[in-house]
VEXFITOR-398130 format. One record per residue (C-alpha): x, y, z; residue number from 0. Coordinates in steps of 0.1 Angstrom, whole numbers, plus 5000, padded with zeros to 4 digits. Each point is the difference from the previous one (the first is absolute). Layout:
VEXGU  east  north    up    n
VEXGU     X      Y     Z  NUM
...
***
This chain:
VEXGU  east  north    up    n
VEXGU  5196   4968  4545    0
VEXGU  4978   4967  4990    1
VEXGU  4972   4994  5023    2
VEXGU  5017   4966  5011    3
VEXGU  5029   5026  5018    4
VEXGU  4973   5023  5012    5
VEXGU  4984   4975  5020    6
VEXGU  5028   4982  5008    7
VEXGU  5012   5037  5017    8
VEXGU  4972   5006  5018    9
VEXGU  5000   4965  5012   10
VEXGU  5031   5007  5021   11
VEXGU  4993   5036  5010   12
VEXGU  4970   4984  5017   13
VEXGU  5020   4977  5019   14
VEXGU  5025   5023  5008   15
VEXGU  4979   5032  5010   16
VEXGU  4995   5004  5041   17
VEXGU  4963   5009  5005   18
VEXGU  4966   4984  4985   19
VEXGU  5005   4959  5012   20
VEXGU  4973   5001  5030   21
VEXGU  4963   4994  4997   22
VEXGU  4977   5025  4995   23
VEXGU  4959   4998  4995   24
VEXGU  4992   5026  4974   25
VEXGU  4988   5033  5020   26
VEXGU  4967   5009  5003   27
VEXGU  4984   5039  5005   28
VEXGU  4973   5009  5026   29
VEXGU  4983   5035  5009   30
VEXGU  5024   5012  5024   31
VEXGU  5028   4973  4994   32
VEXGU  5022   5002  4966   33
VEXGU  5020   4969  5008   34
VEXGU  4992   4967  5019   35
VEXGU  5019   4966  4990   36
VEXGU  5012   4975  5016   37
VEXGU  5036   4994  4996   38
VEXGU  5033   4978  5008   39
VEXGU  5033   5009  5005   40
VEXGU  5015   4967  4987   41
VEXGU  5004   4980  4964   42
VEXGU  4987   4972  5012   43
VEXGU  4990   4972  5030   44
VEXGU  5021   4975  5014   45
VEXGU  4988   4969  5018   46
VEXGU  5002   5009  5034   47
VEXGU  5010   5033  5002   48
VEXGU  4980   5028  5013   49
VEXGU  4990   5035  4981   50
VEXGU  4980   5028  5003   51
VEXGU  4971   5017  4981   52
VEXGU  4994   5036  4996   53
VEXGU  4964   5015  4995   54
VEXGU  5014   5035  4989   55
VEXGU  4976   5031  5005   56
VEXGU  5003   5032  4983   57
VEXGU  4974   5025  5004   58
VEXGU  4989   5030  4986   59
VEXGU  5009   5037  5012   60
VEXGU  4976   5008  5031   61
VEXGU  4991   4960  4999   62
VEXGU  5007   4976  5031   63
VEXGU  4996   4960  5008   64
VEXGU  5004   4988  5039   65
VEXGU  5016   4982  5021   66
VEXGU  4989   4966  5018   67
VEXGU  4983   5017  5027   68
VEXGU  4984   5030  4978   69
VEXGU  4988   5019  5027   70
VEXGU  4960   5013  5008   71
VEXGU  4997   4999  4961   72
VEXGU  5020   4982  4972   73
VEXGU  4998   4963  4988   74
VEXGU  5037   4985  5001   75
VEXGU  5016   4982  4966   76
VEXGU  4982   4968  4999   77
VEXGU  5018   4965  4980   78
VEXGU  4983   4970  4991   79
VEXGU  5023   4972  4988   80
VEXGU  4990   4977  4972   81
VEXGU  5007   4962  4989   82
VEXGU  5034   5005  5010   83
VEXGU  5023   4974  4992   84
VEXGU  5004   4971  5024   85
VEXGU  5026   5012  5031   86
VEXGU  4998   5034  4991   87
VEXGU  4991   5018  5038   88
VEXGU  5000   5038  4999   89
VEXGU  5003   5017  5035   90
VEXGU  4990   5026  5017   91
VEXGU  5000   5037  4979   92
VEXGU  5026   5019  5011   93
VEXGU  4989   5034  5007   94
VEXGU  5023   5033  4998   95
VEXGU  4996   5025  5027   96
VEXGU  4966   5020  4992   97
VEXGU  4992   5040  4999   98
VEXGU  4973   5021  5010   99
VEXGU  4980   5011  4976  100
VEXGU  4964   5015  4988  101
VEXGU  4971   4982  4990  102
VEXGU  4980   5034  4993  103
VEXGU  4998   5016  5032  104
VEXGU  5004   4969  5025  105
VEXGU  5037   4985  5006  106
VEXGU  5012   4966  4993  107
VEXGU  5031   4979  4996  108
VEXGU  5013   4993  4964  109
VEXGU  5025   5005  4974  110
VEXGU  5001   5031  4979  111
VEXGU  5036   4991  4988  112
VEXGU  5006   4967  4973  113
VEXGU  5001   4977  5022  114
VEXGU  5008   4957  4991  115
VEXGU  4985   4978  5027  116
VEXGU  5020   4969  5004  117
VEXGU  4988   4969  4997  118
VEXGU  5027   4967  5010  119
VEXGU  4998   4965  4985  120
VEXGU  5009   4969  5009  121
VEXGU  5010   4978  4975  122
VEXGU  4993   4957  4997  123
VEXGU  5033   4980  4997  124
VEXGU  4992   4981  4977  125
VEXGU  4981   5019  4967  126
VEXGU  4998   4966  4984  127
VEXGU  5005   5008  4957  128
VEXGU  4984   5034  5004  129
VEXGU  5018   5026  4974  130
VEXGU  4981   5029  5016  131
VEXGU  4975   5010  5022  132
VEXGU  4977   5025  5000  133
VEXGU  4982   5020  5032  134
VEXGU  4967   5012  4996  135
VEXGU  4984   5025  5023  136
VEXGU  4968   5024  5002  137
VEXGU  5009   5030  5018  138
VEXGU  4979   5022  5017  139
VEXGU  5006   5035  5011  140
VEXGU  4983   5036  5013  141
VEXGU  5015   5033  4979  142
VEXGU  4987   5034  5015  143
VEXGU  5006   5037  5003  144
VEXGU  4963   5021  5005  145
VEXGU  4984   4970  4987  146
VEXGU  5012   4957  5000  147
VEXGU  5000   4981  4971  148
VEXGU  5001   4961  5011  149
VEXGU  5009   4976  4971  150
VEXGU  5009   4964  4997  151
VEXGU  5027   4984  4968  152
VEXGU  5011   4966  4995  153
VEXGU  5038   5000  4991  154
VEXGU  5025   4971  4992  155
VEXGU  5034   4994  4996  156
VEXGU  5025   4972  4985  157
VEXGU  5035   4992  5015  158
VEXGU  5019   4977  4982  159
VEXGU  5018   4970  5022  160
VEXGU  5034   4998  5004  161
VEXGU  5019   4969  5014  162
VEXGU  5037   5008  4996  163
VEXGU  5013   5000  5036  164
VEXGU  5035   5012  4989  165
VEXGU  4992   5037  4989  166
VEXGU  4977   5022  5023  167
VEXGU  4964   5015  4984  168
VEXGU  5002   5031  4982  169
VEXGU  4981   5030  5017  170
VEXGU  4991   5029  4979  171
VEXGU  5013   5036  5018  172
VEXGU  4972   5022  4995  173
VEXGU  4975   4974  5022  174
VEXGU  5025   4993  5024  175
VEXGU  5011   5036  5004  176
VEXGU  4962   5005  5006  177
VEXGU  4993   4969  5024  178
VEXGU  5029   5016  5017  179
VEXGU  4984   5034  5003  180
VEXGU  4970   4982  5016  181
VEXGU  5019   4978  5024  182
VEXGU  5018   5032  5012  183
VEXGU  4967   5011  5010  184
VEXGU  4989   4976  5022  185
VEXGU  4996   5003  5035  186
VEXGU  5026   4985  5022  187
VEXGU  5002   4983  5033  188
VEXGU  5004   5029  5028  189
VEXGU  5031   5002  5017  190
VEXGU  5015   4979  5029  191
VEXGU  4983   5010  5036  192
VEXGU  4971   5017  4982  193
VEXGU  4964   4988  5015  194
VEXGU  4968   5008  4995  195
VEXGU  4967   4997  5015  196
VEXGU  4967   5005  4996  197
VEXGU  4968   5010  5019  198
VEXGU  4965   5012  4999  199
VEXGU  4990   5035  5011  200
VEXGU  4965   4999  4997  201
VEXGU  4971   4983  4972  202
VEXGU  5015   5020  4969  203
VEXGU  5036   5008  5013  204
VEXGU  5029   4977  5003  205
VEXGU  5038   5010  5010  206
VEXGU  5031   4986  4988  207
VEXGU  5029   5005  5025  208
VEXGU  5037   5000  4981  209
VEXGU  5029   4992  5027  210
VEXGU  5036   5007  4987  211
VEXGU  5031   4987  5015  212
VEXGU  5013   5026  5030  213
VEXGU  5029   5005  4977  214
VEXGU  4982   5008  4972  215
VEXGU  5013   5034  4982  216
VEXGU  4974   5025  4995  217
VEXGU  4972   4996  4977  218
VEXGU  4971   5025  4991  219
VEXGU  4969   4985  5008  220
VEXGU  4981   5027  4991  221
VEXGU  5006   4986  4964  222
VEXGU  4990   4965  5000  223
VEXGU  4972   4987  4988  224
VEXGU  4983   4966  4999  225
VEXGU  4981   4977  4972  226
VEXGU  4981   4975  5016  227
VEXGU  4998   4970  4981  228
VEXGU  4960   4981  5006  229
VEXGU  4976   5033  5000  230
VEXGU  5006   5004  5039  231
VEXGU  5011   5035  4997  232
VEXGU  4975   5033  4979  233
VEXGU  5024   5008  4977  234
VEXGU  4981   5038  4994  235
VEXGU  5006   5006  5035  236
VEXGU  5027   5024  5017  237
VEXGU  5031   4973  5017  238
VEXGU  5006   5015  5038  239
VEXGU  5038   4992  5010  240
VEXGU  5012   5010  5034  241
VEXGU  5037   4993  5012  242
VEXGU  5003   4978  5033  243
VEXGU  5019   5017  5027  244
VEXGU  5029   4996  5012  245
VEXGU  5004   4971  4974  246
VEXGU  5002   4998  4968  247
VEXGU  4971   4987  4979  248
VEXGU  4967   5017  4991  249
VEXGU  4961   4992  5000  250
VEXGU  4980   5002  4969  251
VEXGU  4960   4999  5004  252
VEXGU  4980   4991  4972  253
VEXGU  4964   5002  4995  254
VEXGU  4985   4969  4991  255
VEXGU  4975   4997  4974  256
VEXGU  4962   4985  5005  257
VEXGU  5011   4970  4976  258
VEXGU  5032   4992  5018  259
VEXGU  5011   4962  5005  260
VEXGU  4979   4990  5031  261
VEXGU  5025   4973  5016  262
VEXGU  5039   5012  4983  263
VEXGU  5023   4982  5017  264
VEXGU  5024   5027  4991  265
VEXGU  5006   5032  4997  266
VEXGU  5020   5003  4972  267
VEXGU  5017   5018  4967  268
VEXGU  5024   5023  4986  269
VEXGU  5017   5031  5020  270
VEXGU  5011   5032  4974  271
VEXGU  5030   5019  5012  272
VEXGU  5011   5026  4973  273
VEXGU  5034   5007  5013  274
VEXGU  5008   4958  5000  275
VEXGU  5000   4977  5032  276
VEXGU  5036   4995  5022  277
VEXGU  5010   4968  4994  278
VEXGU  4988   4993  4966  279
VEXGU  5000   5018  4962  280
VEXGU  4962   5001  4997  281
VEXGU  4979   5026  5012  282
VEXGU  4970   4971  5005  283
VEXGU  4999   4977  5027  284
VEXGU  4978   4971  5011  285
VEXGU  4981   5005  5032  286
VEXGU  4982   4976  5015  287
VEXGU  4981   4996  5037  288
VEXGU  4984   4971  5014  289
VEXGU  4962   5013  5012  290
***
């Protein structure tokens, strides 16, 4: 076969083969962390419509990152966005639910699992006679197990732009399949009729009261267990949960740690229930109280 045919071939195989058409900034490999990228699960940006960014963690056996509120210890995943292109907004980072976990002997409130933070983006209508555009970011992360090895890398990646309105933008199925993953693992709005609220117990103790609906079927209380998102709650400290009576609902008291917010205007975060909440498919839901 003449080299003209070959490439000719594998011109169209490319085309035609599912997989490998979103972004991807080449991988880099820290102590504790044998994968960290940022990624895309599209071919390419179109003026005006929104995507989303992965930063995609894969750590070591034994090896952890955390969550936005790390606990007593821990220093969350930190981005710092660079000359992006004019219009180009990324939100908030979309967090999935976090885990318990060890930093040595204290506990704290991470990800032992790969884990891909999202990351939205809104996109400018108008991209003037851009043919790409490229996002550069310097990420900044914690990686522990009996010891924590900070680090800091610049990544980059390049999207082509695509203006053809009558065909939608490909999306390649092992990203999306993962952003998927992630997005099932973030926490949902609690139920209909469930209320919280929260109060003070004394200088280093605060309470967070759960009310469910009267009609509410059983649930174990005994089981839950809650990941305060700003610092206001010592994550290496035993949770107390005590059903109401007579009603259902529970209280959980917390001890609150010596650098704790000073004026929250919430009590807020994340409440674990292994066996799933009624009323929803996630086992994570937000909880939040007005203090």
């Amino acid at each position: 076969m003449s080299l003209i045919r070959l490439l000719s071939l594998f011109s169209v195989l490319t085309v035609a083969m599912p997989g490998g058409l979103a972004a991807e900034s080449e991988p880099a490999r820290y102590p504790g962390l044998r994968e960290i990228r940022l990624v895309t699960d599209i071919e390419a940006v179109r003026p005006g419509e929104s995507f989303t960014v992965g930063l995609l963690l894969r750590h070591e056996e034994g090896f952890h990152t955390y969550w936005k509120s790390p606990g007593i210890v821990g220093v969350a995943p930190h981005i710092e966005w660079k000359d992006l292109p004019a219009g180009f907004q990324p939100g908030e980072i979309q967090w999935p639910a976090p885990q318990t976990t060890k930093m040595a002997q204290l506990t704290a409130w991470g990800y032992e699992t790969d884990t891909c933070l999202l990351i939205p983006f809104t996109v400018p209508a108008d991209l003037g006679d851009r043919e790409s555009v490229t996002l550069k970011a310097r990420i900044g992360w914690m990686c522990c197990a009996t010891s924590c090895h900070p680090g800091w890398h610049e990544f980059s990646l390049t999207l082509p732009v695509h203006r053809d309105a009558s065909a939608p933008v490909a999306r390649d199925e092992e990203w999306s399949a993962i952003f998927a993953e992630s997005r099932s693992r973030m926490p949902v709005a609690a139920p209909a009729g469930w209320q919280f609220t929260a109060r003070e117990v004394a200088a280093d103790s605060i309470q967070l009261v759960v009310h469910a609906p009267a009609d509410q079927p059983g649930v174990d209380f005994s089981k839950v267990y809650f990941f305060c998102d700003d610092n206001q709650v010592d994550s290496d400290e035993p949770q107390r949960v005590v059903e109401l009576s007579g009603v259902p609902g529970a209280v959980l008291t917390f001890t609150r740690p010596e650098f704790a917010p000073e004026k929250p205007k919430a009590l807020s975060g994340v409440l674990f229930h292994p066996d799933g909440w009624p009323g929803t498919k996630s086992r994570w839901i937000i909880a939040s109280a007005p203090w």
